[in-house]
C-alpha positions in Angstrom: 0.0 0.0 0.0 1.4 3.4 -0.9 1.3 6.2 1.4 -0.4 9.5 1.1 3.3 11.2 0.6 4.5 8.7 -1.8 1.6 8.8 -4.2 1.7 12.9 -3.8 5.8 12.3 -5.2 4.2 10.4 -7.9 1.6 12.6 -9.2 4.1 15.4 -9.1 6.4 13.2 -11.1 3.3 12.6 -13.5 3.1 16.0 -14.4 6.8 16.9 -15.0 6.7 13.0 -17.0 4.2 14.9 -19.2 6.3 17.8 -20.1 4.7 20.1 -17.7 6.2 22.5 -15.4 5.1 23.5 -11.8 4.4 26.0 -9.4 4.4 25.5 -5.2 0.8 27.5 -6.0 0.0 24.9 -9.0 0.5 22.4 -6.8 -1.5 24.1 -4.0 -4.1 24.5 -6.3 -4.0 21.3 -8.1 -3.3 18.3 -5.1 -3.9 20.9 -1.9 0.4 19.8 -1.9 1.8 22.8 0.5 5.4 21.3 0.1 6.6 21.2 -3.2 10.2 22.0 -2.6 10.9 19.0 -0.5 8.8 17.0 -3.0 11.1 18.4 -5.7 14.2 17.5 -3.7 13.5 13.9 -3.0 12.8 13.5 -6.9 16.3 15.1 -7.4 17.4 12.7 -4.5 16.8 9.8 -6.7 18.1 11.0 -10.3 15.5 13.5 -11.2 17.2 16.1 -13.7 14.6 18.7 -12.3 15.4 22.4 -13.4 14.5 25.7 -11.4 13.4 28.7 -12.7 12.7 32.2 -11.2 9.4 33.0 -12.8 7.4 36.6 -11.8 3.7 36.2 -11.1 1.3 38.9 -12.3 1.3 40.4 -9.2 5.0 40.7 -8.6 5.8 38.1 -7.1 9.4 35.5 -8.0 8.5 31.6 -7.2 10.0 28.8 -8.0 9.1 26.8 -11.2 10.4 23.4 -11.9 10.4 21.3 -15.0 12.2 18.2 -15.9 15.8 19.0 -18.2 16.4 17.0 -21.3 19.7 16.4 -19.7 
């Protein structure tokens, strides 16, 4: 039986499979997830090639947006 933590590593790791990139408020929004940047770091912990970008919201803001490299 997977845990609630693991299968919350796997969705992330689902969307990045799919080419998409993600936000800590994507994956707020998306999976109520309020701890993306230890999610991401466990993924790298294992061999993810995860890249972060400083992206500016609409409003000002700089987060964090990660994607999988094609390294």
């Amino acid at each position: 039986m997977k845990t609630q933590k693991q299968s919350l590593i796997n969705t992330i790791a689902a969307v990045l499979e799919h080419g998409q990139s993600i936000t800590t408020k994507q994956a707020y929004d998306w999976f109520d997830c309020m701890e993306l940047p230890a999610k991401i770091c466990q993924l790298k912990n294992v061999g993810w090639k995860i890249k972060t970008t400083r992206v500016k919201t609409p409003e000002g803001k700089t987060v964090a947006k990660y994607k999988l490299t094609n390294a």
